[in-house]
N, C-alpha and C positions, 0 to 999 in steps of 0.2 A: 637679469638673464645672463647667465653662464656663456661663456667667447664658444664652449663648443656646439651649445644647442644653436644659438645666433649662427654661426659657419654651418650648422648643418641646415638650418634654413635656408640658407644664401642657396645653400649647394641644390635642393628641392625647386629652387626658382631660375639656376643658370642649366642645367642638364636635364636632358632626356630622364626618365622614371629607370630606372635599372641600369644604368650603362657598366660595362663591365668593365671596363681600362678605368672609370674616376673612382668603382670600390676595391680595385687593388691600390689606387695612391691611397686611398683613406687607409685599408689594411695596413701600406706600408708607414707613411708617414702621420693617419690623425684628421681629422674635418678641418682643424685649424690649419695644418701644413700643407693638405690640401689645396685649401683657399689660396694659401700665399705660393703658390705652385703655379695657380691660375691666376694672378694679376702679374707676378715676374714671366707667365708663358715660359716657364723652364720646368725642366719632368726631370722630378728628384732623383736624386743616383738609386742607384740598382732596381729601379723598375723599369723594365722590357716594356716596348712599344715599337710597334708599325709604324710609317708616314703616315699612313690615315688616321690613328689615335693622334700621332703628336698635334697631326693641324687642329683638331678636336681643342684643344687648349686653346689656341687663339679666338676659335667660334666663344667658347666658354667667358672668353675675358672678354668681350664685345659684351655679351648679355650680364657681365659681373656690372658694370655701367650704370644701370637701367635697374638694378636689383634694387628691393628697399623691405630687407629683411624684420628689420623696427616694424614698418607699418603691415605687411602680414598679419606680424601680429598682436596689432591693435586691432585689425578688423578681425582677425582669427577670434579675439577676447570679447568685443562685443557681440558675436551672437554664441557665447559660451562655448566657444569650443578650445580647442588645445595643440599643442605639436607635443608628438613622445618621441623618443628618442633609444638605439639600442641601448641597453642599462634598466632602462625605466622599469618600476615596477609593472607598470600597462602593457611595456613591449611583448610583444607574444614572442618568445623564443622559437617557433618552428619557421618563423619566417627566415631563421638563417638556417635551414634548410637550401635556401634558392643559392647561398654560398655568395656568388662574385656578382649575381643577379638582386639580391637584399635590397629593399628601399633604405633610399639613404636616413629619409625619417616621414614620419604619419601624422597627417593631418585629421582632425578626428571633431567630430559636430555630436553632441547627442550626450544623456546622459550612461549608455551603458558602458562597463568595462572590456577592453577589448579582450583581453588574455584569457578572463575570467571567462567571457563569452565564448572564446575557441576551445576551452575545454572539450567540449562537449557539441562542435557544429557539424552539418552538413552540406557541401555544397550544393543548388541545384541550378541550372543554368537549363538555357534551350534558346528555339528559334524566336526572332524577335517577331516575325512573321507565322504565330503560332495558330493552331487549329482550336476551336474549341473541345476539343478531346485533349489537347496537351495544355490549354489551360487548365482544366477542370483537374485535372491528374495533379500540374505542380502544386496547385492551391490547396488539395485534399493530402499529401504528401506533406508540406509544408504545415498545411494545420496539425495533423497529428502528431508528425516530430515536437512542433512547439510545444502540443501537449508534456508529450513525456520527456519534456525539458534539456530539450536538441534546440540550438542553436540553428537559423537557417542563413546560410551565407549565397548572394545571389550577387549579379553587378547594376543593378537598378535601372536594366533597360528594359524595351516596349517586353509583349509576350510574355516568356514564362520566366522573366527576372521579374518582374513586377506580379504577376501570379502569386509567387512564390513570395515574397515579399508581404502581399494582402494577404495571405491564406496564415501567415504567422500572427501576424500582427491580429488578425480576426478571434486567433487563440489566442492573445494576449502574453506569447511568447516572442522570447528575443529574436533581432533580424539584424542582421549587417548588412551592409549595399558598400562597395569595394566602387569607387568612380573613376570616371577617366581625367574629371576634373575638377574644378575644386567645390567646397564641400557648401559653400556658400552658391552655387550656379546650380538652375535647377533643369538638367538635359536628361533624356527630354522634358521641355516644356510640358507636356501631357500627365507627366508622373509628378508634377511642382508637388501637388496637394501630396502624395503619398512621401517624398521630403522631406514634406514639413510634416507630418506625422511620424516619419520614424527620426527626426533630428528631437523632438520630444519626447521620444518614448523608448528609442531604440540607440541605434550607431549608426554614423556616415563617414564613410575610409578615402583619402585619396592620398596619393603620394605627391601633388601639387598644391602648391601654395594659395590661398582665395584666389578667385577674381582670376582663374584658369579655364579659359574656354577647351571641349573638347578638340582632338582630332584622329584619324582613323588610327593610326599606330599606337596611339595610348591606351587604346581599346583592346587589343590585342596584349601590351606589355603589360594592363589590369590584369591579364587574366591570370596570371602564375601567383597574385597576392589570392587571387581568389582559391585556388587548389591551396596555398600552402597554410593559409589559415583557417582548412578543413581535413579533417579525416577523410573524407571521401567528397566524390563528386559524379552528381544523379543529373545524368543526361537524359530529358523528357522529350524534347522533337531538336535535330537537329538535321537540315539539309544538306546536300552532298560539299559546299561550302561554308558551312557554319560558322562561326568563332567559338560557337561553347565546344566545339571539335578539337581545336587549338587549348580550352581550360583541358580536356580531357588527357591531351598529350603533355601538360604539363604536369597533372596528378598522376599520370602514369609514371614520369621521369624523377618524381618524388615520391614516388613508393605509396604514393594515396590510393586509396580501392577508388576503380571506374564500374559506375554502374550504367545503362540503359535500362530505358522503358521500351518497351514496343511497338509498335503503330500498324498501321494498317499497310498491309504492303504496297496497296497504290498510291501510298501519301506519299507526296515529295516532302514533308517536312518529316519524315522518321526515316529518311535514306541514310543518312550519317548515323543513328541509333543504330540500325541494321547492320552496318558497314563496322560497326564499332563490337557487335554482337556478335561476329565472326573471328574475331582476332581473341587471339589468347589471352585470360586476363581480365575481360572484360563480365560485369556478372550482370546477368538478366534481375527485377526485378518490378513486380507487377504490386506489394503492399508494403506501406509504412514498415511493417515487421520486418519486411529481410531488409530493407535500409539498414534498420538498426542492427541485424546480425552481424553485417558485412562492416560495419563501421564499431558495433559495441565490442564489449569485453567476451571473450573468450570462454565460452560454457555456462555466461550469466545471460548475456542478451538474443538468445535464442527465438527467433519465430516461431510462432508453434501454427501446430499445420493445419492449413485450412480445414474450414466447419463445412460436413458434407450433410447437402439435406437426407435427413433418415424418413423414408415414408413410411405409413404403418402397412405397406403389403411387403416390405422389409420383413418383418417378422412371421412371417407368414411360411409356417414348415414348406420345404420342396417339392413333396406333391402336389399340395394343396395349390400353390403360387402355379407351379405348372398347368395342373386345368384352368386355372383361375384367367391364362395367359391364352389360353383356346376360345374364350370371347371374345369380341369383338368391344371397343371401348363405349361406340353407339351403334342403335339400331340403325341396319338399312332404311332407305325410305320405303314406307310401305309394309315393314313390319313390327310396328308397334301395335297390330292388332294380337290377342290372347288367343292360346287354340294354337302354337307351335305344337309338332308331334315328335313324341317321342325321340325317334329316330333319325328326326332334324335334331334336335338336342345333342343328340348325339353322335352323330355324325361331326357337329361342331367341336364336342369335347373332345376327340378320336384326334382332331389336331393337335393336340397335344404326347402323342405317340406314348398312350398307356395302355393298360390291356383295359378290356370293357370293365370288369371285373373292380378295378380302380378307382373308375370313371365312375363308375355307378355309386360305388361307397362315398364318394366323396360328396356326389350330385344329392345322392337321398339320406332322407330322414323322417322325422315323423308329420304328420298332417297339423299345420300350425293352428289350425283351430281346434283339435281336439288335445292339442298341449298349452290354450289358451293364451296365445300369444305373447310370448315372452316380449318379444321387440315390437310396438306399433308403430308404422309407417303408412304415410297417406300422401299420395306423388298428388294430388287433387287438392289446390288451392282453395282456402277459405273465401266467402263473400267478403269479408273483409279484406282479405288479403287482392282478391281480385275480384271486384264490382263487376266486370263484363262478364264472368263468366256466369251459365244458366245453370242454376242447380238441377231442372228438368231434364227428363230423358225424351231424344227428339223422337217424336209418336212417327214422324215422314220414313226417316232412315236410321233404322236399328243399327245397331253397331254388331258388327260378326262375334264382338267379343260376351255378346249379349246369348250367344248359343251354347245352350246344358252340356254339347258332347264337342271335345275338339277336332279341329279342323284333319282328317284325313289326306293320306294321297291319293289320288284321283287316278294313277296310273293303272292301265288294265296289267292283272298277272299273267306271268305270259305261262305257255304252259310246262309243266313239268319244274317251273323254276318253285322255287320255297316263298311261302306266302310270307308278307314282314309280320315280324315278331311283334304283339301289342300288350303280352301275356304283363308284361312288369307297366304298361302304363297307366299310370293312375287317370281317372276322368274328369273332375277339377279340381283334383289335390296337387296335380303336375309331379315332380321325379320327387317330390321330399315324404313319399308316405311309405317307403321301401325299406331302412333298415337305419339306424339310433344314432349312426358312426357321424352323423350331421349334428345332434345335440353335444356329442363328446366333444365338438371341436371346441375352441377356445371361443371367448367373447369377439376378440380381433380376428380370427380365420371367418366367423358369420358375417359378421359385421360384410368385410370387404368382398365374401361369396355375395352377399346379396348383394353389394352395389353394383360390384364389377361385372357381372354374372349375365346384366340386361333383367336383373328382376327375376331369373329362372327362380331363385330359392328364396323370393321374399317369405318373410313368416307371417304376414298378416292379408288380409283382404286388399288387392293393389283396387287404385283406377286406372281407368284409360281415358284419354282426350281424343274425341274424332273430330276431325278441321272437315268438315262439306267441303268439295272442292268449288262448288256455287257461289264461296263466300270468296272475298279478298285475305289478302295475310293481314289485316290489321282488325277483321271481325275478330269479334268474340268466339273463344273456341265452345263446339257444344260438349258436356261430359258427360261419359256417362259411368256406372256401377259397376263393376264385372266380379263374379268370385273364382274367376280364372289367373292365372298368374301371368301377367301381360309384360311385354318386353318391347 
């Protein structure tokens, strides 16, 4: 082992992860000169320092003591992992991005390559106190990127770093977990198994040496390795105090895209998303696809825009969709009996603000039994299909729809007024026996006149179901026949 890798280990075991006074002495003087900087407790000529940096040296040479750089990494060797070092071909180069902040060197468990791997990663981080809405988002997030062979960078804590984490790994795509300790300690406890699953199959990152317990600030100083060894960074639930708040301030200050997910506005765990989604800069994003816009290549990884359901009364000319929208979706209660008049009919279609004239050509056409029914339909369930129902007609109580002439208005004329118009209605042919411009329509304009319509313009022989109000809702209903057109 090389005196610089061994000194850069030392230095991974005596100092804080990032400190910004020990990588200007390394800038200035070397890991090695470094070292011997820190056991003479003298700060080389021409590097500037504070009294609070200088005592820093004396804290350092206390913990130099205690160091035992050798045995790192013997234990680092025995469960196959490595320390890389800036130079290395492994080292990802954006990590000197962080400048004076740079890990001094990487601890690393697992078989995948790390640099190889940031090509092409995303970060996604969130609350560790996550909703099962912002799990299910990072994990589906996370699976599809790994699909399309995105790298997913998290810090391997509870909630949506482990989401994110399981949601790659399930796609059998690469995963990094960026720790606050070392790469052999498995915190949380809860996530051990996930670990050991991605230290076999994936990568495990920390800038401390094995046999490094957590603590709160290393958690926090994680975060800037996690932004700077990703393109971007996918804030999924984050509360008004986060830490994936702090990953996002540090992707900002490194020119990485911040993105947020959404939440519900009375979630407290999508307060900091929200809050994040107000400031400049920040890009909303609800599908794997704009991830990838925001983060890919420039006019090649484009989203393409969501898939809108197309119905078939879509295609349905502006007239036609117009009366078609003067129905009613279902019948009121009470009349699904046959023997609607005319002028009800029409009356309804009239909300549609056509002239009658409109209405009428649209409504009518020829008498479907004497153009032998082109379309048969039968709203009257098979014995088969429905055992309870009676194929007989009930001899007690006739059904109204069972009457040769339709149902009239009852209202007296009053006098002098004009008696209603009945001249255009048909007697159980109903409005389709009036004029051809109903067989011109298209296959799709019938089709959805009849559905939508309540049945006005079936083309064949409807039935009707009458329910005895005598009986309970779970009897069998009784049916009967009608050659009236029933709605």
């Amino acid at each position: 082992m090389s005196d610089e890798r061994t000194a850069r280990a030392t230095l991974t075991a005596i100092a804080e992860p990032g400190d910004a006074f020990l990588n200007r002495i390394i800038d200035h003087c070397g890991p090695e000169g470094t070292l011997e900087a820190v056991r003479t407790c003298r700060l080389p000529h021409g590097v500037d320092a504070t009294l609070k940096e200088v005592q820093r040296l004396d804290q350092w040479r206390i913990r130099l003591i205690a160091a035992e750089p050798d045995q790192d990494m013997a234990v680092c060797a025995g469960f196959r992992g490595r320390l890389i070092c800036p130079g290395d071909p492994e080292w990802p180069t954006t990590l000197d991005d962080l400048g004076t902040g740079r890990p001094y060197a990487l601890w690393l468990r697992g078989p995948g390559d790390l640099r190889y791997s940031c090509l092409r990663s995303v970060a996604i981080v969130g609350s560790r106190a996550a909703s099962p809405y912002g799990l299910r988002a990072a994990a589906d997030f996370a699976s599809d990127l790994a699909d399309d062979g995105w790298t997913v960078v998290s810090g391997g804590a509870l909630g949506i770093d482990a989401a994110a984490h399981r949601g790659a790994l399930a796609a059998d795509g690469p995963t990094v977990a960026v720790l606050a300790n070392g790469v052999d300690v498995p915190y949380p406890a809860s996530n051990e198994g996930l670990f050991a699953e991605m230290a076999r199959r994936s990568l495990l990152v920390s800038e401390s040496p094995p046999g490094t317990h957590p603590h709160r600030l290393r958690f926090l100083v994680r975060n800037r390795v996690i932004a700077a060894l990703s393109r971007g960074t996918v804030i999924v639930e984050a509360e008004a105090r986060s830490g994936a708040l702090n990953t996002a301030g540090w992707a900002s200050k490194l020119g990485r895209v911040v993105m947020a997910v959404p939440g519900p506005i009375t979630s407290r765990s999508s307060v900091g998303c929200h809050r994040l989604l107000r400031e400049e800069g920040v890009t909303l994003v609800t599908r794997p696809e704009e991830i990838i816009e925001a983060v890919g290549r420039i006019g090649t990884d484009l989203a393409p825009p969501p898939n809108t359901p197309v119905l078939p009364r879509d295609r349905l000319e502006p007239v036609t969709r117009t009366v078609l929208e003067a129905f009613r979706r279902r019948p009121a209660h009470g009349q699904r009996q046959a023997g609607l008049t005319v002028r009800r009919r029409l009356h309804r279609a009239r909300r549609s603000r056509l002239a009658p004239d409109q209405v009428r050509k649209i409504l009518a056409g020829p008498d479907p039994v004497s153009r032998g029914a082109e379309v048969t339909r039968s709203t009257t369930p098979s014995p088969r299909q429905n055992p309870h129902a009676r194929t007989a007609r009930s001899p007690t109580r006739p059904s109204r729809a069972d009457s040769a002439t339709p149902r009239r208005s009852r209202r007296p004329t009053r006098a002098g007024s004009r008696p209603p118009d009945h001249s255009w209605e048909g007697s159980s042919k109903s409005l389709l026996a009036s004029s051809s411009m109903f067989t011109s329509l298209n296959v799709t304009t019938r089709t959805f006149l009849t559905k939508r319509a309540g049945r006005y313009m079936s083309q064949t022989h409807a039935s009707c179901i009458v329910t005895s109000k005598k009986t309970s809702p779970l009897s069998a209903p009784r049916t009967c026949r009608s050659t009236e057109f029933v709605r």
